[in-house]
C-alpha positions as CSV (number, residue, x, y, z in Angstrom):
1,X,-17.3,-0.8,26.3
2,X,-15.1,1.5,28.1
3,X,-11.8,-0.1,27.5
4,X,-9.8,0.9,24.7
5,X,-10.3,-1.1,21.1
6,X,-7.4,-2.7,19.7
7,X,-6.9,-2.7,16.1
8,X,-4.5,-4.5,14.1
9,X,-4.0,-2.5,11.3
10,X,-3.8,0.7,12.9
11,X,-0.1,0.5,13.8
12,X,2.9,1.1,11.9
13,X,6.6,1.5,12.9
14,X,7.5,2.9,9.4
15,X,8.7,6.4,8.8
16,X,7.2,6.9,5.5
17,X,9.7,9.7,5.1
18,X,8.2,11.6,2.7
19,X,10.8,14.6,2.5
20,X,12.9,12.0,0.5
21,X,10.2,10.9,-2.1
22,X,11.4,14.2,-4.2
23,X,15.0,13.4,-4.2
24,X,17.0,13.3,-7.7
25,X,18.1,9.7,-7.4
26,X,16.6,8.1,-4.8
27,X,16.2,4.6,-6.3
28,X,20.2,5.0,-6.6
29,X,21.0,5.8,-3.5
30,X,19.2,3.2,-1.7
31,X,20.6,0.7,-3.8
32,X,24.5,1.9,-2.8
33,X,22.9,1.1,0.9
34,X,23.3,-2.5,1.9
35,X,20.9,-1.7,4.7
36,X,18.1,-1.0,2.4
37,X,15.4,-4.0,1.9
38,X,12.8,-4.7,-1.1
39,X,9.5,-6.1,-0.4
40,X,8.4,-7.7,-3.6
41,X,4.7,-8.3,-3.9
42,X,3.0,-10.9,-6.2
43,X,-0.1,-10.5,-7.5
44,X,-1.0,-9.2,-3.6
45,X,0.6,-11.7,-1.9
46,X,4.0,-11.9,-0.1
47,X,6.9,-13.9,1.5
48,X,6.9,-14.9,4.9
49,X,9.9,-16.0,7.2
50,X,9.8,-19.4,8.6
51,X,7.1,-21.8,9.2
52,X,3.8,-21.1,7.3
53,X,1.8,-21.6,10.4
54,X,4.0,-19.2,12.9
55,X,2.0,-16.9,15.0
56,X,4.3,-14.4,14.5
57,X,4.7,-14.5,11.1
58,X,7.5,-12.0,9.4
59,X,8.1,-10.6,5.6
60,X,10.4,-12.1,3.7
61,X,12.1,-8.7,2.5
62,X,14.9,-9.0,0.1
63,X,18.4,-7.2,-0.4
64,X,18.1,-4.4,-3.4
65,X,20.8,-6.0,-5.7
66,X,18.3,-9.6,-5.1
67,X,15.2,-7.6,-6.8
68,X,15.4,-5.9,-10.6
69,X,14.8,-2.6,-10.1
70,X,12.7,-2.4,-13.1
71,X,10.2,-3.7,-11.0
72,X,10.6,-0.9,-8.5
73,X,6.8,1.0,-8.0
74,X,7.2,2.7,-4.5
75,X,9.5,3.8,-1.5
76,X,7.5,3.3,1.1
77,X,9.9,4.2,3.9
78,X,12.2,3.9,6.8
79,X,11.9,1.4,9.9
80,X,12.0,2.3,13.1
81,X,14.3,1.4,16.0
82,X,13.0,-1.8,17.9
83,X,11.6,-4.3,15.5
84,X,12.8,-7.3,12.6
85,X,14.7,-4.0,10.8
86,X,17.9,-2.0,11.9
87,X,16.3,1.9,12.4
88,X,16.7,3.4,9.6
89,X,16.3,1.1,7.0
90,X,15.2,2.1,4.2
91,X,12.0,-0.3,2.3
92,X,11.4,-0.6,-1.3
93,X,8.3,-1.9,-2.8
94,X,8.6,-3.9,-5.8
95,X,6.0,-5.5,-7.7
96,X,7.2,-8.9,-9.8
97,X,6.1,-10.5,-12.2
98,X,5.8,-14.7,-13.3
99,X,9.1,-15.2,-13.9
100,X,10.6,-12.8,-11.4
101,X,8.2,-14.6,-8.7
102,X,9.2,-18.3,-9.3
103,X,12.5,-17.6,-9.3
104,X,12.6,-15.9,-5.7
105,X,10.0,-18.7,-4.5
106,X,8.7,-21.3,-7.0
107,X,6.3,-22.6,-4.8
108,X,2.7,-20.7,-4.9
109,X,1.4,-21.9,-1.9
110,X,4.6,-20.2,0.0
111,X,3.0,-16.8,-1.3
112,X,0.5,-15.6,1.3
113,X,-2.4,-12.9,1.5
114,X,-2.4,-10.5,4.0
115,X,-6.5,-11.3,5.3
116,X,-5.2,-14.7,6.2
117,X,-2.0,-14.3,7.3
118,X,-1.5,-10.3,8.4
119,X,-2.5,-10.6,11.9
120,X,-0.1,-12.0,13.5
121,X,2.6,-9.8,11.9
122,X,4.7,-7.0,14.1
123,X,3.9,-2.7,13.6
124,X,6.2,-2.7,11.4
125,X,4.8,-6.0,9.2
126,X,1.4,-4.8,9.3
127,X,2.6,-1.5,8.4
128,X,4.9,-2.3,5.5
129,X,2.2,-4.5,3.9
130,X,-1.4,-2.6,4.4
131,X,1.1,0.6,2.8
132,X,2.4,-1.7,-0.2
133,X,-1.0,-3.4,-1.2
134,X,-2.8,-0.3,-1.1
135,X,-0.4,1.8,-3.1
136,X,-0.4,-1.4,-5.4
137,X,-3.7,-1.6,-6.0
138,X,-3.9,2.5,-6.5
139,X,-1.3,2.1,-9.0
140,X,-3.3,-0.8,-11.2
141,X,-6.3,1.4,-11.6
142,X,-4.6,4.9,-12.4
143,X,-2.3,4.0,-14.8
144,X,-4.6,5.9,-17.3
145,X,-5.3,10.0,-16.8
146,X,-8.9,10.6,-16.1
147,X,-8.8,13.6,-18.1
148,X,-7.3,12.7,-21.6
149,X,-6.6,8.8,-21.2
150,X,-3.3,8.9,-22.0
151,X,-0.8,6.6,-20.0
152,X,0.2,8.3,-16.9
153,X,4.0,7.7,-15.4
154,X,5.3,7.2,-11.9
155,X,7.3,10.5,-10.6
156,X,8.1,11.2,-7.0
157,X,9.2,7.2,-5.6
158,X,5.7,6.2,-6.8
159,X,3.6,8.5,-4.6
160,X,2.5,10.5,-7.9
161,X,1.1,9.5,-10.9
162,X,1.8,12.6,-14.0
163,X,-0.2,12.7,-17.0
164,X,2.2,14.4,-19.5
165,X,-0.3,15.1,-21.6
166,X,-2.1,17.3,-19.3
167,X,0.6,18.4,-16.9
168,X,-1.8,16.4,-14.4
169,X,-0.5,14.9,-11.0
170,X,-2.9,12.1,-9.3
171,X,-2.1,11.3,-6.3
172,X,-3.1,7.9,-4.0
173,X,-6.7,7.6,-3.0
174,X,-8.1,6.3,0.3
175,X,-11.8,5.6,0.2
176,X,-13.8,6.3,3.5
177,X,-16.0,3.7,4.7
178,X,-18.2,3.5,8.1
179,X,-18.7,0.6,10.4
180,X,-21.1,0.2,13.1
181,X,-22.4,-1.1,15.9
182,X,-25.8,-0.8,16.4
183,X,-26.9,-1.6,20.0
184,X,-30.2,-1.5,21.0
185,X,-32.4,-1.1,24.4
186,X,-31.6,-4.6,25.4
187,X,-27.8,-3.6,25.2
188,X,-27.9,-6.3,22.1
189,X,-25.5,-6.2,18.9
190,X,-27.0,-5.7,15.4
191,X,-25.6,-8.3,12.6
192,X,-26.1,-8.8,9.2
193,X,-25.7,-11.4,6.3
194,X,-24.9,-10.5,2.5
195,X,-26.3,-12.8,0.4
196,X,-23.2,-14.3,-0.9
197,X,-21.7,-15.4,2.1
198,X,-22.1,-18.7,3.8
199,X,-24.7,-20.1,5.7
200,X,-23.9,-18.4,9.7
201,X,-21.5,-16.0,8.6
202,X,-22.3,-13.1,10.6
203,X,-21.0,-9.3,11.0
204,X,-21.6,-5.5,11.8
205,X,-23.1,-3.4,9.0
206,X,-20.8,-1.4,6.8
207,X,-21.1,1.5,3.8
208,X,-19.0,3.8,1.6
209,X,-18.6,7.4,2.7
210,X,-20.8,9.9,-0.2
211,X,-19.8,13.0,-1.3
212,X,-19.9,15.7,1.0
213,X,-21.1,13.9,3.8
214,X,-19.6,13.7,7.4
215,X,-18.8,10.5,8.9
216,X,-21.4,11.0,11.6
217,X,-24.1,11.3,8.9
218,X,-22.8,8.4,7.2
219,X,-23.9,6.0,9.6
220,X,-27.1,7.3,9.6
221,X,-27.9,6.8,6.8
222,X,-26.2,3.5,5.7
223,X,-27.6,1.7,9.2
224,X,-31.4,3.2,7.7
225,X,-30.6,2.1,3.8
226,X,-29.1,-0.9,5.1
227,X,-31.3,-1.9,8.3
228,X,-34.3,0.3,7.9
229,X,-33.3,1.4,11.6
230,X,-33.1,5.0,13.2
231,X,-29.7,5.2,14.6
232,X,-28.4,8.1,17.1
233,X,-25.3,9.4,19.0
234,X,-22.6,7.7,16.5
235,X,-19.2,7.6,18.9
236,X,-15.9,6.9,17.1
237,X,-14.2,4.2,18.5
238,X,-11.1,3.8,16.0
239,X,-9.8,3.5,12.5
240,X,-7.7,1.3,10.1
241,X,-6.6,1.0,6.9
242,X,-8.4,-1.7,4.4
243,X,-6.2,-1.9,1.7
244,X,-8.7,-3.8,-0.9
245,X,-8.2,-1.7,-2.6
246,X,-7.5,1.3,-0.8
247,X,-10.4,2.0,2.1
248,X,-10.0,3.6,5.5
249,X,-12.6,1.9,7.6
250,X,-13.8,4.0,10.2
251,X,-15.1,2.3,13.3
252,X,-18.5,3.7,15.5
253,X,-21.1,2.2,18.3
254,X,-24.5,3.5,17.5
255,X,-27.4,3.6,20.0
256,X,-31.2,2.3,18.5
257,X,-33.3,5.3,18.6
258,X,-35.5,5.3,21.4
259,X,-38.4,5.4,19.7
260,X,-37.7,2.8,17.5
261,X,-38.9,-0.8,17.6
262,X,-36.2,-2.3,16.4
263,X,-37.8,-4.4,13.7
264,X,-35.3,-5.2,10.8
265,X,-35.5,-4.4,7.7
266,X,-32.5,-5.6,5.3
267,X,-32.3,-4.1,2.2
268,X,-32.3,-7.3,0.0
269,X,-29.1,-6.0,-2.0
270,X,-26.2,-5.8,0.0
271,X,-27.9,-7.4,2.9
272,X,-30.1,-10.5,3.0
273,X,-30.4,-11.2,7.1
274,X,-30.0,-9.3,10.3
275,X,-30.3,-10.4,13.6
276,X,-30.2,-9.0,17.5
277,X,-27.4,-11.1,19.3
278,X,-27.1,-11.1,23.2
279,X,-23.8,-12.0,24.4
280,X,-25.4,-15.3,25.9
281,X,-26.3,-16.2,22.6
282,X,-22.8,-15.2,20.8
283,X,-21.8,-17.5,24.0
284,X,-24.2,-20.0,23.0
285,X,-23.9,-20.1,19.2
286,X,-19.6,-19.1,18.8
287,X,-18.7,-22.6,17.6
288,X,-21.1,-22.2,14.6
289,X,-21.0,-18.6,14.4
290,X,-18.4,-17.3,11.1
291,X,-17.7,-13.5,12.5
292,X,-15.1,-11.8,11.1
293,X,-11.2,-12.3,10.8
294,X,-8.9,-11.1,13.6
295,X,-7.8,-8.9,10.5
296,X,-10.9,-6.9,10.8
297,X,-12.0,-3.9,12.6
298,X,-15.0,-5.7,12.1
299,X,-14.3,-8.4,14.9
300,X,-12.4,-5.5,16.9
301,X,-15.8,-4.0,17.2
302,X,-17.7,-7.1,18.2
303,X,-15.6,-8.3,20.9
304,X,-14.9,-4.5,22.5
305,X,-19.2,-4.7,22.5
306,X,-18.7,-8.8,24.2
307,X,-15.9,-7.6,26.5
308,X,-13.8,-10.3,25.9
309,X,-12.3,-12.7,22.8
310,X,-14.7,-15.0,20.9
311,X,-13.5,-18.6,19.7
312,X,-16.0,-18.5,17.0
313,X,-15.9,-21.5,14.0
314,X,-14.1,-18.9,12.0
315,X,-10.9,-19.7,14.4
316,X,-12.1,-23.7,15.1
317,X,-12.7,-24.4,11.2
């Protein structure tokens, strides 16, 4: 528990340059750059280089004069020295449509999502793609002003959203969430079930930030609304973006109170089972246990609790 969590959606080797978002021709200029790449993006999904099943799987990024700039939603950046990009390189993110889509790769299958394919991608993979799907997504539910409902248009390399009605700018959201560990006296993990999932699928509990609450007092109350469990000293152990849509999952450990018994309650609505797991048990039971994608800070969090990496049937299936 004292080791360091990993994360694999907390890096980036992206500078996201923002200085140059305000530029008078931006879009122009990176096209008269022949170093300057597109990433298009398809209905969330992207290109990868090379086999489908590599490890190390890389974007498929595209020259500027290979993508309509029509399609052009966001500059997301430059890349940094050291990775699949000369430093300096300037990304694009594009979003395509049908036509635009089977015409740069035909094939749907060959179009992949970042939860199943994102984890073995490099800082500046990860980066690129969290950035472009959450922008995306931010973009698909704001293309309408809040105030007035007129139409709102891009300004700023697609890092603002202006109503011109109003004269009002919205910006991208990121939603905070909480996740927890709950350990209690026996130095066991707490893990839920939603209702939805399959039989044996198994993780930590989870819940949305409220309104002028602090992170600390978040898990509080979502391990008691979700567990009917008294939880204390909440320690941060890291954070990563979620981009679906646009959530910053925020990772804690979380001690049982001591003078709780530690009987379960689950709420019935978000979730249906809980149970205490020993790591002999997680031993025991990993071959039929679902847990979490290697995506997830999710599974982050349950193997820095198990102190080592599960092969669980999430990985074997």
């Amino acid at each position: 528990m004292n080791e360091p969590i990993y994360l694999p959606m907390a890096r980036s080797a992206l500078d996201r340059d923002y200085l140059s978002r305000k530029l008078d021709g931006l879009y122009g200029q990176l096209d008269a750059d022949e170093q300057t790449k597109v990433l298009p993006l398809y209905q969330g999904k992207v290109l990868l280089v090379g086999e489908p099943n590599d490890p190390k799987p890389q974007l498929r990024l595209f020259a500027a004069s290979e993508i309509p700039t029509s399609s052009y939603l966001a500059y997301l950046g430059k890349a940094v020295d050291g990775f699949e990009l000369a430093g300096g390189s300037s990304v694009i993110l594009a979003v395509i449509d049908d036509e635009i889509a089977a015409a740069l790769e035909p094939n749907p299958s060959n179009w992949h999502v970042l939860r199943r394919t994102g984890a073995g991608l490099s800082d500046l993979g990860i980066g690129i793609y969290a950035q472009a799907l959450a922008l995306a997504n931010w973009h698909e539910n704001h293309a309408f002003c809040p105030k007035c409902g007129s139409p709102t248009e891009i300004v700023q390399a697609g890092w603002v959203r202006r109503c011109p009605v109003d004269d009002l700018e919205l910006y991208p959201r990121t939603d905070p969430a909480i996740i927890v560990s709950v350990i209690d006296h026996q130095d066991r993990i707490l893990l839920g079930s939603q209702g939805i999932w399959e039989e044996n699928r198994w993780s930590i509990l989870a819940g949305f930030v409220e309104p002028g609450e602090s992170l600390e007092a978040a898990v509080i109350r979502e391990m008691k609304e979700e567990s009917g469990l008294e939880v204390v000293e909440p320690i941060y152990l890291g954070s990563q973006a979620w981009p679906f849509p646009y959530s910053l999952m925020v990772g804690y450990t979380a001690k049982l109170a001591a003078n709780s018994d530690g009987i379960l309650e689950p709420d019935g609505d978000e979730i249906e089972k809980l149970r205490w797991f020993s790591r002999e048990e997680i031993r025991a039971e990993a071959a039929q246990l679902l847990l979490p994608g290697r995506l997830t800070i999710s599974r982050a969090i349950i193997e820095h609790w198990y102190g080592a990496e599960i092969v669980s049937a999430t990985e074997l299936g």
